[in-house]
C-alpha positions, 0 to 999 in steps of 0.5 A: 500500500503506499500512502500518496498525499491528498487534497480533500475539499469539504462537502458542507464547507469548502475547506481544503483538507490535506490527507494521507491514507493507505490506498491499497490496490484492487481488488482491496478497498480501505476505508476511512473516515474523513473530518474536515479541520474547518467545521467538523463534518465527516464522510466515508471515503473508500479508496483503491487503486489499479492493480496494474498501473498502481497510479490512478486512484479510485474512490467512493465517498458517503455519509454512511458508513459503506462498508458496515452498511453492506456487511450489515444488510448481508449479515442480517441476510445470513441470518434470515436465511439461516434461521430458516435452514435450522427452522426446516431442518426435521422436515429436509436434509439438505438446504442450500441457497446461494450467497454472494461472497462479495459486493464487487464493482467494476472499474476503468482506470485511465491505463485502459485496465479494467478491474473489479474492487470488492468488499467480502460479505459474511457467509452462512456457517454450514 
């Protein structure tokens, strides 16, 4: 990972906010939390880069917690779904239901490499 420096200008106030972060290269994605040193505000920034040039940055950013949100919807499916499974269990021998293992993107970088990043969900214990 390397840890380029950043110019973030704040969403609410305008201000310019120097940053320095590890930016791993896709198909991993880091997550930070951003507060702007002027007024306080704070956003989610999910940052990567191309795996093959390792020079273009990529990057999401939200007022919500991406990643926990995602992971949080796939847990709470998980669990549905497991909580079912155990609930037929005397009435069938095998249930199986497919689960994404991740939420993936697909990105172009500027190199003409096209690339997926992705964040792992929570799998159902068997």
């Amino acid at each position: 990972m390397t840890r380029p420096g950043l110019r973030y200008y704040c969403c609410a106030c305008g201000e310019p906010n120097d940053l320095n972060y590890d930016i791993p290269l896709a198909p991993q994605l880091n997550q930070v939390q951003i507060a702007c040193n002027n007024c306080g505000d704070k956003t989610h920034v999910l940052l990567t880069k191309c795996p093959k040039c390792e020079g273009a940055l990529q990057y999401f950013h939200s007022d919500l917690d991406f990643m926990n949100e995602i992971r949080t919807l796939a847990r709470t499916y998980v669990t549905l779904i497991g909580g079912i499974r155990d609930s037929l269990s005397e009435y069938i021998s095998e249930f199986n239901v497919p689960l994404p293992r991740r939420w993936t993107v697909r990105l172009d970088c500027e190199c003409g490499e096209t690339y997926m990043a992705e964040i792992p969900l929570p799998q159902l214990d068997k």
